[in-house]
C-alpha positions as CSV (number, residue, x, y, z in Angstrom):
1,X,-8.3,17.8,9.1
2,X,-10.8,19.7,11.7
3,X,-13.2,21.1,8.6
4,X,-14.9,18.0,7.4
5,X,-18.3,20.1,7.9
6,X,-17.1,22.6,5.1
7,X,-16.5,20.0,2.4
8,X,-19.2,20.7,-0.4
9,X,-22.2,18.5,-0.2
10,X,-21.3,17.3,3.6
11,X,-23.7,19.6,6.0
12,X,-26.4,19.7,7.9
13,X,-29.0,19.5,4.7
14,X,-27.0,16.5,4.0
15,X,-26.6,15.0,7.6
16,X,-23.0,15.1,7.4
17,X,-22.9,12.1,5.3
18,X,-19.1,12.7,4.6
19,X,-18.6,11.6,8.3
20,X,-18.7,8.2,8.6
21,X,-17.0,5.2,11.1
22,X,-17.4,1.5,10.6
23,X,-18.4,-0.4,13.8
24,X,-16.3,-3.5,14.3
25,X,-19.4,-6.0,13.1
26,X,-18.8,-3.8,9.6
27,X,-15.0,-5.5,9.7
28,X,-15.0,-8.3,11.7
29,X,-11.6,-9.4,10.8
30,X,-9.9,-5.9,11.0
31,X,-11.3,-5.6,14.1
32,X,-10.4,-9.0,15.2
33,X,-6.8,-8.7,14.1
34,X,-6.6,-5.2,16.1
35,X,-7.9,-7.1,19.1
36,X,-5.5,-9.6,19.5
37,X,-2.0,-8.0,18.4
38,X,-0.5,-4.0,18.0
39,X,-2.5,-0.9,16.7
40,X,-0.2,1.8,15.5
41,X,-1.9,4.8,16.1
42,X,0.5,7.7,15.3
43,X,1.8,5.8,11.3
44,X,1.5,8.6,8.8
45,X,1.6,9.2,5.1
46,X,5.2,9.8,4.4
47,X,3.8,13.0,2.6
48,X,0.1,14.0,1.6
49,X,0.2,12.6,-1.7
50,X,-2.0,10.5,-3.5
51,X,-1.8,6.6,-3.9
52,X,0.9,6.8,-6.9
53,X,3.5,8.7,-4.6
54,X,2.7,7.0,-1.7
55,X,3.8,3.6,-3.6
56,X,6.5,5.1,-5.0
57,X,8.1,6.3,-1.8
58,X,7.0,3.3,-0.2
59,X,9.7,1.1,-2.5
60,X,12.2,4.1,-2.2
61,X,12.3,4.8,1.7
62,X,10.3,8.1,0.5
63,X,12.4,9.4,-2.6
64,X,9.8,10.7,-5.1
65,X,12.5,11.4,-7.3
66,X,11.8,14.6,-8.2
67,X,7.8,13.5,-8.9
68,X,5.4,15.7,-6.7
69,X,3.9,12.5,-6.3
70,X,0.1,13.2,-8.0
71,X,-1.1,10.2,-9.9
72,X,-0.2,10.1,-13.4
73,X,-2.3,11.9,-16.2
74,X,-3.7,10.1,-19.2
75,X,-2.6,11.5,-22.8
76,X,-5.6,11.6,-25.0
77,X,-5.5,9.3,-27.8
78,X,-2.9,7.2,-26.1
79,X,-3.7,3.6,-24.3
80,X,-3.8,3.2,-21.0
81,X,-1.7,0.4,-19.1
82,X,-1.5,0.7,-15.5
83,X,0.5,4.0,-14.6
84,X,4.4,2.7,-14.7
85,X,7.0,2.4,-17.7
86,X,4.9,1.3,-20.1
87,X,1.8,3.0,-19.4
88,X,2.4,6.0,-21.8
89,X,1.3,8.2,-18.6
90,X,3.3,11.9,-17.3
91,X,3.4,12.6,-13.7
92,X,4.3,16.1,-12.2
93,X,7.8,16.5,-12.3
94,X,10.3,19.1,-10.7
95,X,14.1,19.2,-11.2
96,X,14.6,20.8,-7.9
97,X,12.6,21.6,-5.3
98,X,10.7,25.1,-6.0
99,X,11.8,24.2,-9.6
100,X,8.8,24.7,-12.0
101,X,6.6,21.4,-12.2
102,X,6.8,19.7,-15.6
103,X,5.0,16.5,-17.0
104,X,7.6,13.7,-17.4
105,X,6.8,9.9,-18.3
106,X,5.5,8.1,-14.7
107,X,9.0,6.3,-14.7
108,X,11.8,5.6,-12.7
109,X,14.7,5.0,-15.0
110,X,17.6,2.2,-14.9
111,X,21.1,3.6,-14.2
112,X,21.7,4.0,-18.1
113,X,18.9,6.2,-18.1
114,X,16.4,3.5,-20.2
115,X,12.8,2.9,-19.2
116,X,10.5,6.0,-19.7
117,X,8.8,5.9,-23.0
118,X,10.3,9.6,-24.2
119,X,13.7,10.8,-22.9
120,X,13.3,11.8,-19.7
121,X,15.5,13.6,-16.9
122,X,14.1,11.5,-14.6
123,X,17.2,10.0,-12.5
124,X,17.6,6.7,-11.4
125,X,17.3,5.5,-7.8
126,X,17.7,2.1,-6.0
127,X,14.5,0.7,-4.2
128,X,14.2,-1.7,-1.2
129,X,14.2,-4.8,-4.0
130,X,17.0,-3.6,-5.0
131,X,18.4,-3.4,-1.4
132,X,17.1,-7.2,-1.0
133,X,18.8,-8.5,-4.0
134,X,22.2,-7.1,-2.7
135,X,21.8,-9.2,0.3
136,X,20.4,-11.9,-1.3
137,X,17.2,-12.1,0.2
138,X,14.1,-13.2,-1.5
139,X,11.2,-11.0,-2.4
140,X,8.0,-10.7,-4.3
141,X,4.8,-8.6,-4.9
142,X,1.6,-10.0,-5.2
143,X,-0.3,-7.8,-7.4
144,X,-2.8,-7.0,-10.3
145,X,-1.5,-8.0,-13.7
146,X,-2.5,-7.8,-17.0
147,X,-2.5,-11.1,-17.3
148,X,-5.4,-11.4,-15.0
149,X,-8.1,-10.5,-17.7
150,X,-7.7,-14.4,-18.6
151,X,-9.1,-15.3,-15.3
152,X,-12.1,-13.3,-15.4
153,X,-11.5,-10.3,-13.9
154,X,-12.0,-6.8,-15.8
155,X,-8.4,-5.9,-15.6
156,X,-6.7,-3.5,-18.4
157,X,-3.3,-3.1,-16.3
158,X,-1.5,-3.1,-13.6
159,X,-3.9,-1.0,-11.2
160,X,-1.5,0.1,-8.2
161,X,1.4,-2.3,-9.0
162,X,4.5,-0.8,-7.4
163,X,7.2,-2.5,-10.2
164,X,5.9,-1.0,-13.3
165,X,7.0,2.4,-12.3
166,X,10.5,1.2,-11.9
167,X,12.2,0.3,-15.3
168,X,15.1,-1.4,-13.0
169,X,11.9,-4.2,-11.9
170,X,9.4,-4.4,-15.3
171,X,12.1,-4.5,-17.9
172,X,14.9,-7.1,-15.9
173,X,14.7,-10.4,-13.9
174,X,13.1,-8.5,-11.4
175,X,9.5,-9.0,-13.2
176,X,9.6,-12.6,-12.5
177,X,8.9,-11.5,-8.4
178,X,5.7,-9.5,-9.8
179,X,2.9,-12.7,-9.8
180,X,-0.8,-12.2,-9.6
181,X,-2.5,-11.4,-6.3
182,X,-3.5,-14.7,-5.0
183,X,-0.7,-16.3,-5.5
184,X,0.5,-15.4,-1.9
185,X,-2.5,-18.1,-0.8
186,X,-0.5,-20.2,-2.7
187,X,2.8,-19.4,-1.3
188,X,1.7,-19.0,2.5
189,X,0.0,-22.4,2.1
190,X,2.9,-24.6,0.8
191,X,5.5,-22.4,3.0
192,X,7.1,-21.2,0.1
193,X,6.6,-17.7,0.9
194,X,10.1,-15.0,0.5
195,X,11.6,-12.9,2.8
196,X,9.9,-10.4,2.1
197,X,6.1,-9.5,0.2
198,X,4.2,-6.8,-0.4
199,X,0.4,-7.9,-1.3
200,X,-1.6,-5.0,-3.2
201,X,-5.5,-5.3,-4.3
202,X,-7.8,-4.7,-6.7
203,X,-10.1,-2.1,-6.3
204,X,-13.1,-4.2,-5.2
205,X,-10.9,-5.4,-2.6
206,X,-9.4,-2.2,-1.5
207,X,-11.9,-0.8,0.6
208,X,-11.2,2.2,-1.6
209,X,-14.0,4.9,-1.6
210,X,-17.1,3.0,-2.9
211,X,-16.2,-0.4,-2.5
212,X,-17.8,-2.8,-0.3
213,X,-15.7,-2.4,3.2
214,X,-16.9,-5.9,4.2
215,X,-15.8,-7.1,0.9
216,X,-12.3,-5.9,1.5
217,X,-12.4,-7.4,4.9
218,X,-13.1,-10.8,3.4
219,X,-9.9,-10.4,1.4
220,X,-8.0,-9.6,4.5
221,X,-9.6,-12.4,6.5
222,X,-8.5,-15.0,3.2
223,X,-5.1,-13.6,3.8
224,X,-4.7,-14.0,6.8
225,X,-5.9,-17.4,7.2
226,X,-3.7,-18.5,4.9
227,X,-0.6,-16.9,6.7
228,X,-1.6,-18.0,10.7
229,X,-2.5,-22.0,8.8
230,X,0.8,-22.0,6.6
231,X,4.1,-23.9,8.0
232,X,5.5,-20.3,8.0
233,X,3.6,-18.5,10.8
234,X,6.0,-18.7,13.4
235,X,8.8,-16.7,11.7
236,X,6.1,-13.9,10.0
237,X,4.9,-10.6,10.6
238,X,2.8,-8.4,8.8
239,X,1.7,-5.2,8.7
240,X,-1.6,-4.0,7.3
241,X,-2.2,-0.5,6.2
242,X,-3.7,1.9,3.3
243,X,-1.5,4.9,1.2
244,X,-4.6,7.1,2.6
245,X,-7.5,6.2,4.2
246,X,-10.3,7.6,2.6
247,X,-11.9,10.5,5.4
248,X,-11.6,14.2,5.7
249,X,-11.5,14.2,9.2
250,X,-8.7,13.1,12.1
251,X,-7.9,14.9,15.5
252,X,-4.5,14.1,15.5
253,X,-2.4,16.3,13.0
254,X,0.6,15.2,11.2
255,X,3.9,15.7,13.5
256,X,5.9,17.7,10.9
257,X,2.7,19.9,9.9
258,X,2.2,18.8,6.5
259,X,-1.2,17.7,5.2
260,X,0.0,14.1,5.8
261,X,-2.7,11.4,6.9
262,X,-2.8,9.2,9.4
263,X,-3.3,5.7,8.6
264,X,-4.6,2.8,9.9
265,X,-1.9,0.4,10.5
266,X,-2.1,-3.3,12.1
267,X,1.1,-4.9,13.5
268,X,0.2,-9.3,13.3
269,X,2.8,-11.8,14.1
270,X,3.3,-14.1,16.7
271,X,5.9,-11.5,18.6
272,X,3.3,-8.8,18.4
273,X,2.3,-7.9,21.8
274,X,-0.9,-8.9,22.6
275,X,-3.6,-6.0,22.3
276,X,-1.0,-3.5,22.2
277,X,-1.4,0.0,21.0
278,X,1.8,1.8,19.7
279,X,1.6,5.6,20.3
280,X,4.8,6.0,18.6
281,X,5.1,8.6,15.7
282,X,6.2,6.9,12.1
283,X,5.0,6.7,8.2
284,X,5.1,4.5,5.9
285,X,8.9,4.9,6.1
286,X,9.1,2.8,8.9
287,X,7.7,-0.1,6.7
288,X,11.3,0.2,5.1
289,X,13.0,0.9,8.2
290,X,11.4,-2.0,9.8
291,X,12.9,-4.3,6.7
292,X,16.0,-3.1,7.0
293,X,16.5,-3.6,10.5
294,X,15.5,-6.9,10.4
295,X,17.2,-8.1,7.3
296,X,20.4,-6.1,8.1
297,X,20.1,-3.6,5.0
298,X,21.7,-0.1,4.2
299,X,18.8,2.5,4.1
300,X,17.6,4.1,0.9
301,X,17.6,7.2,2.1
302,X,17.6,9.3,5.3
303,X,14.3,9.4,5.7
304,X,13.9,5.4,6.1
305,X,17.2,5.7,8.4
306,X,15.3,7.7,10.6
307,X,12.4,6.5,10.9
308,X,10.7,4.6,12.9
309,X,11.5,0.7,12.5
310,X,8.6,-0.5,14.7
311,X,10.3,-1.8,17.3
312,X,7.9,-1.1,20.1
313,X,5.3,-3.3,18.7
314,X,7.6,-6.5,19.5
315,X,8.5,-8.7,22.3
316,X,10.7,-12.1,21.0
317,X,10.9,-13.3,24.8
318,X,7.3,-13.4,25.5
319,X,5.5,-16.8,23.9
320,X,4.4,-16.7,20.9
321,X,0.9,-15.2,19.9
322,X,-1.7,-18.4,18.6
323,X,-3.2,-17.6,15.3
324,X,-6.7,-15.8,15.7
325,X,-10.0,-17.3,13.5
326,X,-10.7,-15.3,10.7
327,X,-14.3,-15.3,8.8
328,X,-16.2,-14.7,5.5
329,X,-19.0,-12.7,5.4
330,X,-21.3,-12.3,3.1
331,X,-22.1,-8.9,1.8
332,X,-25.7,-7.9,2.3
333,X,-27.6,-7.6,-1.6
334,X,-29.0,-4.6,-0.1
335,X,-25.2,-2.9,0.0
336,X,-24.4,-4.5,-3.2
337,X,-27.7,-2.6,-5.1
338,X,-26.2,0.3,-3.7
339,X,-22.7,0.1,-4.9
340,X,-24.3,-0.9,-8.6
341,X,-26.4,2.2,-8.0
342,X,-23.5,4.1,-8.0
343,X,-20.2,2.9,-9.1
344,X,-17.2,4.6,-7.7
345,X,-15.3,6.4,-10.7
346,X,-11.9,4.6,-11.6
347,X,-8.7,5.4,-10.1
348,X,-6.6,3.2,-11.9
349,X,-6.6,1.1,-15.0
């Protein structure tokens, strides 16, 4: 991650424009929230993949399942619907490792082999809802759905919605815990919030490549709010974080010397420490780790059993952490010219 300067259009005729950090007026509540509770400075990528692997492993303690874990390819002529089951999409597939790669549908088959939209080899595997059902803890994953293009919003999918890819979760009860993104204001508000969430955006809120980052940081802020004014603050943590973060450059290489990046990750809770920085190595595994310490459940796979569960970035004897003030700000018109000046391409439908 050293050769940032050799990255076509990024050098000195170009001032380097590649390179580029965000002061902490940019993202006043990012920066806030690192502030007051635990920066974990050493959480990578469980693998340098793009965003459709990194999902994937991220509800299967990092089992791609065979898939190499690039983002699914369109088939001309066919509709596009997200990048799960019923998307029509391949993704790079191999039977074993070394095997040669082959396209198979972007779908994780239920035990009988169902799901994908062609037959498939693709094997099923269990996922940490699955794990969570077993115990009978509650779950749910505020997302984009299609449904959304009622409201307004130019949505033709399921963007980076994690239960489409899993036939066990689209086509079974399971979908019911899939609701639209803002639905966690909803939840966090009346209390009514589950054991365990995973909250994914829409583009413009992503902070993705493009995007407004102040815009994104808004989103957080809402968030956030919402959690530290809800009923259920004093029994929640959360954990902010990316799949990738966007930049060709880091001075700290992955541990296991793969091309695996290191992420920006942002312990909150009221048993955070306060302004603490974790230097302990971990991925995104340690997400899965963390929820299976805490909620007593049998890893996924060895990866998640050895990672990381992010223990370090508690205390439960020290008082518990207030809730910070979070803020909206708007975005300048002069940075909102620019991004209609030029639109990031899509990276999901």
């Amino acid at each position: 991650m050293d050769g940032f300067d050799r990255v076509p259009g990024c050098g000195a005729a170009q001032h380097f424009r590649c390179y580029v950090q965000y002061l902490p007026r940019d993202i006043p509540n990012f920066a806030r929230l690192a502030r007051h509770f635990v920066v974990a400075d050493r959480i990578f990528e469980s693998d340098g993949i793009p965003s459709w692997g990194s999902h994937l492993e991220l509800a299967t303690g990092g089992d791609m399942d065979g898939f190499t874990g690039r983002n699914p390819v369109h088939v001309p002529g066919i509709p596009r619907n997200g990048w799960g089951c019923d998307s029509l999409l391949d993704a790079r597939w191999r039977s074993a490792p070394g095997a040669p790669v082959q396209l198979e549908p972007s779908c994780i088959p239920d035990r009988a082999g169902n799901g994908p939209y062609r037959a498939s080899p693709v094997q099923w595997v269990p996922t940490i809802m699955d794990r969570l059902d077993a115990a009978s803890d509650s779950w749910k994953l505020y997302t984009v759905l299609p449904s959304m293009a009622s409201q307004g919003l130019p949505i033709g999918g399921y963007g980076w919605a994690i239960c489409p890819t899993f036939a066990d979760c689209l086509y079974t009860r399971q979908a019911a815990n899939d609701l639209p993104l803002f639905h966690v204001l909803q939840d966090a508000s009346a209390g009514t919030l589950p054991n365990f969430a995973i909250v994914t955006p829409t583009s413009k809120l992503s902070q993705h490549n493009g995007y407004s980052m102040l815009n994104g940081d808004n989103y957080i802020g809402q968030i956030m709010a919402a959690l530290m004014d809800g009923p259920e603050w004093d029994s929640t943590a959360v954990i902010i974080t990316y799949d990738d973060y966007g930049g060709f450059y880091d001075h700290v290489p992955s541990p296991d010397g793969t091309d695996a990046i290191r992420l920006p990750f942002i312990v909150v809770s009221p048993w955070a420490k306060p302004g603490y920085t974790d230097h302990t190595y971990g991925s995104l595994d340690s997400i899965d780790a963390f929820v299976e310490h805490t909620f007593g459940l049998q890893p996924l796979t060895v990866r998640d059993a050895s990672a990381y569960n992010l223990h370090h970035a508690f205390d439960f004897a020290q008082s518990p952490q207030p809730a910070v003030p979070m803020t909206r700000t708007p975005v300048p018109r002069a940075e909102l010219r620019a991004i209609r000046r030029h639109p990031p391409p899509a990276d999901v439908t």
